[in-house]
C-alpha positions in Angstrom: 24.3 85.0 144.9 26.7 82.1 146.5 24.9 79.6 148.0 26.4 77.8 150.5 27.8 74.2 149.1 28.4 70.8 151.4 31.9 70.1 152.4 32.0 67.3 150.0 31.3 69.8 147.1 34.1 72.2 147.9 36.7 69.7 148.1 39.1 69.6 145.2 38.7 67.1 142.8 41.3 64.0 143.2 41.8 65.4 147.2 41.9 63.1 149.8 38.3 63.3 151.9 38.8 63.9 155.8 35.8 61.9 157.7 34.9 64.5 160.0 33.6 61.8 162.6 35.4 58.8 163.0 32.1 56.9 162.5 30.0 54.5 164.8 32.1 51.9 166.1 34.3 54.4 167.6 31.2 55.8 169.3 30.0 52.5 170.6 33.2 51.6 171.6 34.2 55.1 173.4 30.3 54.9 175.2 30.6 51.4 176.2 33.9 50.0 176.3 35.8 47.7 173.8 33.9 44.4 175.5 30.7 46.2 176.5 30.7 46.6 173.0 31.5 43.8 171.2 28.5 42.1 173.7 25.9 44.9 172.9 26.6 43.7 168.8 25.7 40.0 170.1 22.2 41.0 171.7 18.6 41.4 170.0 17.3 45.3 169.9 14.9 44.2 172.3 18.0 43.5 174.6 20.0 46.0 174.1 17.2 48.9 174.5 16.8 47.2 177.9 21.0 47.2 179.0 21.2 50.5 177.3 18.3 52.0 179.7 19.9 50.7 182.2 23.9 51.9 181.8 21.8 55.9 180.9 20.3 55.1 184.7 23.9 54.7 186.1 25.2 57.9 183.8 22.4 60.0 185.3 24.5 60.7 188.4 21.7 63.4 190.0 19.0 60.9 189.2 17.0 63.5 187.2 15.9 62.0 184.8 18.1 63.9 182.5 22.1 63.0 181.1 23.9 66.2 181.3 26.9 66.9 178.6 29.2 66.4 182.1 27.5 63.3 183.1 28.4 61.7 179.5 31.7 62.7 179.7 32.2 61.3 183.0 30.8 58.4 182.1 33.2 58.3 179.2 36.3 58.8 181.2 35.2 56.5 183.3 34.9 53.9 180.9 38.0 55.0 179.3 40.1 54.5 182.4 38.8 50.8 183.0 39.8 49.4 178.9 43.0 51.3 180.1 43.3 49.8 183.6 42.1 46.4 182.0 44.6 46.5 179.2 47.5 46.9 181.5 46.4 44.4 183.5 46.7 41.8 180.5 49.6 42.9 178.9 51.2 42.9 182.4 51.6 39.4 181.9 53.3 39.5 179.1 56.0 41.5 180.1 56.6 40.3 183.7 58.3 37.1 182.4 59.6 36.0 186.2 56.2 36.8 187.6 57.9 39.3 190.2 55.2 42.0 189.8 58.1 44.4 188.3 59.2 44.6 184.4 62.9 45.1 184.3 64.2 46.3 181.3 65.9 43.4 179.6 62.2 41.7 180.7 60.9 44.7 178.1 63.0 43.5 175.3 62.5 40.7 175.2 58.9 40.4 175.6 58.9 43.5 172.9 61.9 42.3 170.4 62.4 38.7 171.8 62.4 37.0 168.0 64.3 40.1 166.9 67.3 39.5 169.6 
């Protein structure tokens, strides 16, 4: 009889491996945010267990005690859509080199390939 093999044994010798998860960091970051995270990695355990209860009492959006599989992914989204809405908000300055709250094309360029043109 075949017995059933890990996916690391059936892979062909010399093959490139796929990671099936992209690993922890990419966790931590996706649940917390970018910064959220990088703050989490300064505290104690003791500290963190205490900010981590609390961000799971603001994903329990029934207040049941309980984090359903929608509540963590609206959480996610949620804090998802504030690295993006952050991000933006940095670069923006970048970009806008006359401060004029718009990005005009040539303004693109050459905050993009400015040592290039």
């Amino acid at each position: 009889l075949g017995k059933p093999t890990a996916r690391q044994e059936r892979a062909r010798p010399g093959a490139a491996q796929h990671e099936d998860s992209p690993g922890f960091q990419y966790d931590h970051e996706a649940f917390l945010g970018k910064e959220e995270a990088r703050s989490f990695d300064q505290l104690s355990p003791e500290e963190s267990r205490e900010r981590l209860g609390k961000i799971v009492d603001r994903i329990d959006d029934n207040k049941d005690g309980y984090i359903t599989t929608e509540e963590l992914k609206a959480w996610i989204k949620r804090v998802q859509k504030r690295y993006i809405y952050e991000n933006v908000a940095k670069v923006w300055k970048d970009y806008d080199l006359n401060k004029d709250d718009k990005i005009a094309w040539e303004e693109y360029k050459r905050a993009t390939y400015g040592y290039y043109l």
